[in-house]
N, C-alpha and C positions, 0 to 999 in steps of 0.2 A: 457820264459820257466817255465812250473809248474809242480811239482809231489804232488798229492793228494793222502791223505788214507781216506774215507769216511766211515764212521759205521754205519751199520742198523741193530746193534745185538750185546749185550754184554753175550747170554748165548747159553746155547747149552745142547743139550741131551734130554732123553725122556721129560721127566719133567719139563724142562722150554719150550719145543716145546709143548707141550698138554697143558699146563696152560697159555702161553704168559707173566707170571710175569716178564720173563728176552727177550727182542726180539730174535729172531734167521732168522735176514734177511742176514745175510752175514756182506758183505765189498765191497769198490769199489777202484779201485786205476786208478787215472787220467792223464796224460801226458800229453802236446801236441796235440798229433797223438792216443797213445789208453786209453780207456774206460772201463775199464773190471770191469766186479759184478765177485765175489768170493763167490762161494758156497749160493747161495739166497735159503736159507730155507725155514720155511714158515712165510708171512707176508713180503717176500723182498717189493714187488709192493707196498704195502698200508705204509710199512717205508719210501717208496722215496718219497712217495706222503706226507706222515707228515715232510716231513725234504725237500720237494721243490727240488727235484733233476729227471729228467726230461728221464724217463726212456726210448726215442729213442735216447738218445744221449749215447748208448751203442753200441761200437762195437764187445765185446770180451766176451765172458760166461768160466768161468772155476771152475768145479767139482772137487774136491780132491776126493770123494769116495760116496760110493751107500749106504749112510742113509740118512733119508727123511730130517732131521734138515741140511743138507746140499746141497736139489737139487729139490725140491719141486715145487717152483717158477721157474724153470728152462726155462720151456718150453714158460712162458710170457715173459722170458727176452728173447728167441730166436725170439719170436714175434715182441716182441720191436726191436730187432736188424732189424729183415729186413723189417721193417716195415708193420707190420700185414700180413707177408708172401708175400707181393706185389715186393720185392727187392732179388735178392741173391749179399747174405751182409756179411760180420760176420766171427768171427771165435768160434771154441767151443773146449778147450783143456780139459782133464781130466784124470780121470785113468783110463785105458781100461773097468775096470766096468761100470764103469758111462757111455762111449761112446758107447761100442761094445757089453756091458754086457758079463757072464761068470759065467758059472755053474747056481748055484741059484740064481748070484744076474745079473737082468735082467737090459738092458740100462733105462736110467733115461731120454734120449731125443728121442721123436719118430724119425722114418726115413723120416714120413712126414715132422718132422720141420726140419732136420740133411737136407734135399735134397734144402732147400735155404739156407742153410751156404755157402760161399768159402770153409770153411777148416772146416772138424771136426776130431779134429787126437786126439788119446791116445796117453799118454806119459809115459814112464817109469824111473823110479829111475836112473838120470845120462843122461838121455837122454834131449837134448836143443832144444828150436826154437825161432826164431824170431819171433814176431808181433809187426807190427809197428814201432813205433821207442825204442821198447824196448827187450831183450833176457831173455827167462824166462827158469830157467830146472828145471824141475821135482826133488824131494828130496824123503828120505825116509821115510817111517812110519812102525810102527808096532801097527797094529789097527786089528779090525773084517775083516773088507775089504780086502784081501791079494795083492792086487794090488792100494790099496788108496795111493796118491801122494801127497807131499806139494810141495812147491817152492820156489824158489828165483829166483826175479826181479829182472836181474839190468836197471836204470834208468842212466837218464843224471846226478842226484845228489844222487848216491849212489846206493847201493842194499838193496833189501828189501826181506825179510825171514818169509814163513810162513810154520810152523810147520805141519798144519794140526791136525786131530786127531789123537794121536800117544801115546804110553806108551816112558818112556824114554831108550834107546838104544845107545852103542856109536856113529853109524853111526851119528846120530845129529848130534855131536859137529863136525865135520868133513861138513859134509854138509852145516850148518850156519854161519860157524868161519866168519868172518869177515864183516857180512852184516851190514849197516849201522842201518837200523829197523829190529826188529826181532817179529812178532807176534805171540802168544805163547799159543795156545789153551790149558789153566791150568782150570782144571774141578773142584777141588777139593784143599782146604785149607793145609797146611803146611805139615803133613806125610799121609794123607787119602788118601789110596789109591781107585783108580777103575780102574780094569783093561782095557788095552788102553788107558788108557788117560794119561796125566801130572799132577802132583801136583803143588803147589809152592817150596818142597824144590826140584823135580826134577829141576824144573827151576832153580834155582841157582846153581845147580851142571853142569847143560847144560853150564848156561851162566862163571862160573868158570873152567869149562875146555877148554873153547876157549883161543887159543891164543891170538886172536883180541874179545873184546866184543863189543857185538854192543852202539851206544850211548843209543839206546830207547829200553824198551821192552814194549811192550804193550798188556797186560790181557785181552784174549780174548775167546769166548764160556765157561763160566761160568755155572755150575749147581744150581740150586738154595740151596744147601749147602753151597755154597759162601754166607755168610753172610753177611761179610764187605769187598769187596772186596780194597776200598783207603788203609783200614785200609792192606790188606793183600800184596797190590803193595808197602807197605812201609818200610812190613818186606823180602821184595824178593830186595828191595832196599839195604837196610842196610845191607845184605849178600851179595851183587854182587859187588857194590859202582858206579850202572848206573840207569837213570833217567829210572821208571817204571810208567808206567798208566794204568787202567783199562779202556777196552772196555766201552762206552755207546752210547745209539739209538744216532745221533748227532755229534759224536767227528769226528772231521777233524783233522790231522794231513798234515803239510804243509811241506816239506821239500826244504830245500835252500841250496845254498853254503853256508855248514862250521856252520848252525846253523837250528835247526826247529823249527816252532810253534806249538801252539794247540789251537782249540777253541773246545766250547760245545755248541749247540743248544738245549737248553731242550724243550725234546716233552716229553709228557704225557704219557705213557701204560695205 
């Protein structure tokens, strides 16, 4: 049995997606049985290809919301899933923008690629599904998107929690209490704020109002106003008293009974 977190992206937002100083391919999380790429931005494809990860061995695509640093690559990973459209394969969950599109903001996957999915289903805030051998539900955000969705997985070794892009709101601590990983799209250094997004002291107020904190947080879609971001996982450390890491292209995160690892592959930008 394995559960992988796989990184192809430690930033996010206009500015590290137009310049590439910080990647914005996503994430991947691996099981067993599913495969899933989270939110592949732009440059997912050419990340898995510098970091060796073998993009038909995806079965599962999932959108949190309809901006381009999160669904860009979309449509090569539905490619890859069904193998260059020759297979109906796959599943594609996301927030009903992304899938069905609504109002201005239009679907992010054509109906061309959505007609060789098995499953292309929206999901909303509280709403569950299975894939695979794993159960994922939909969480909240308060972003641009009005229907943008994070999540939590849970796995064979634990739950895993992703934020999404979101300003901070009680609903979080309520939705992530207990998850064993928590991924934490923090945009911006200690009180700066951007609206939508998380800071670092919102993250410590999230992770300090949990009853259960998670063991890991991990610093993820970064702005390039993240300066130092070790330097900033260490002060979001010393306020919560749980092991914190930032996002980069490379970092695996392994999780096991009762303990997880890390490695880093350094590729180049």
């Amino acid at each position: 049995m394995r559960v992988e977190i796989i990184f192809l992206s430690s930033g996010g937002g206009r500015w590290a997606t137009i310049t590439q100083k910080k990647a914005t391919g996503g994430f991947r999380i691996h099981t067993e049985k599913l495969k899933m790429h989270i939110d592949p931005g732009p440059g997912a494809v050419v990340r898995m290809s510098q970091i060796k990860i073998n993009p038909w061995n995806t079965n599962t695509l999932f959108i949190s919301h309809c901006h381009p640093d999160h669904y860009t690559d979309g449509e090569i990973i539905v490619e890859a899933i069904t193998y260059g459209m020759t297979k109906k394969r796959g599943v594609f969950i996301g927030s009903l923008t992304a899938v069905e599109g609504f109002g201005e903001y239009e679907r992010v996957i054509s109906n061309y690629h959505k007609s060789k999915l098995e499953l292309a289903k929206p999901l909303y805030p509280g709403e569950e599904i299975k894939i695979y051998d794993c159960k994922i539900k939909a969480t909240h955000t308060k972003h641009g998107d009005p229907f943008g969705i994070g999540f939590r997985l849970e796995t064979v070794f634990g739950e895993i929690g992703y934020t999404s892009d979101t300003e901070f709101f009680p609903k979080l601590i309520e939705d992530f209490d207990g998850v064993r990983i928590l991924i934490a799209n923090i945009v911006r250094e200690k009180n700066k704020k951007v609206r939508g997004h998380l800071n670092s002291n919102n993250a410590i107020d999230l992770i300090n109002s949990m009853s259960k904190k998670p063991e890991l947080l991990i610093m993820n879609h970064m702005g390039l106003n993240m300066k130092n971001p070790k330097k900033e996982a260490e002060y979001i450390s010393e306020n919560t008293g749980i092991d914190v890491i930032p996002a980069e292209l490379g970092l695996k995160i392994e999780l096991l009974n009762g303990k997880y690892i890390y490695k880093l592959k350094k590729v180049k930008i």
